[in-house]
C-alpha positions, 0 to 999 in steps of 0.5 A: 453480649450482642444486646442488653435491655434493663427495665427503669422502675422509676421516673427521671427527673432534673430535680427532686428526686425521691422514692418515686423519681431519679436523676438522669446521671442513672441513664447515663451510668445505664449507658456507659455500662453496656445497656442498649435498650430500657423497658419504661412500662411499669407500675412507677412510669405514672408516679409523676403523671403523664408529664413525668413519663414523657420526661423520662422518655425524653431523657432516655432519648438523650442519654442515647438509649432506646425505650419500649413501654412509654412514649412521648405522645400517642403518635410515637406508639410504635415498636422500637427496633435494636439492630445490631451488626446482622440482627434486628430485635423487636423488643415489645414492653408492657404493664399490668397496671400502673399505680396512677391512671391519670387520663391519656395514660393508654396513651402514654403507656403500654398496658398489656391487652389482646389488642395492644398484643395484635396491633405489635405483632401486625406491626412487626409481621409487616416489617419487609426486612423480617425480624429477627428475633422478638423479646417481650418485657412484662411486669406482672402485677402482683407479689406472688412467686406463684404464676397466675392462671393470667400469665400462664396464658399469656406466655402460651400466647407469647409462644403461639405468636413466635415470641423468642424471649419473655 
């Protein structure tokens, strides 16, 4: 494969891992098998707080993986870019919901809205160097195995806006 994305459901933490948190040697089993880039928006991602989400951002950093979806500060809100040999893959993360909204989270994490959506896309359409391929992370809230009338709408806006992979 040219690239491999997963998705952490979880928190990373030094210590007292539980239900909710996990220990960084996850990252660097996740890195050692082939994994470039980890979607971080989730319902977990707020589990610990905003300090946990940016612990775990940080220990992806140092596990020397990309992240998409949760971000140290507001400032590093961008759109992460994997280029590999001749490619260069947008990969764009968001959430539903998280099962903690402590204040700063819009800032932390990527929460699925039309103007999350426009300002990446903007953001991407900008590029100079083009881009070629645009992959977006989604988890839906919800146990149904049915699609809601929600993300049947927004896989037509994905399709509409040239997005190549949901």
């Amino acid at each position: 494969q040219d690239v491999t994305l997963g998705t952490l459901e979880t928190t990373i933490a030094s210590d007292k891992f539980d239900e909710t948190r996990a220990p960084a040697q996850l990252l660097t089993a996740m890195k050692n098998n082939g994994f470039d880039l980890v979607s971080l928006a989730s319902a977990q991602i707020l589990d610990s707080d905003i300090a946990g989400a940016q612990a775990t951002v940080q220990a992806v950093k140092e596990a020397e993986l990309l992240s998409t979806g949760a971000y140290a500060s507001g400032s590093d809100y961008v759109k992460p870019l994997i280029e590999k040999d001749d490619l260069r893959i947008a990969v764009l993360s968001y959430t539903e919901k998280t099962d903690k909204l402590p204040d700063g989270a819009t800032d932390t994490v990527k929460y699925l809205t039309e103007a999350t959506f426009d300002n990446d896309l903007k953001q991407i359409r900008a590029d100079e160097t083009g881009i070629d391929f645009i992959i977006v992370c989604v988890q839906w809230s919800g146990d149904s195995a049915e699609l809601t009338d929600s993300q049947k709408s927004w896989a037509q806006t994905f399709a509409d806006n040239d997005v190549d992979v949901v």
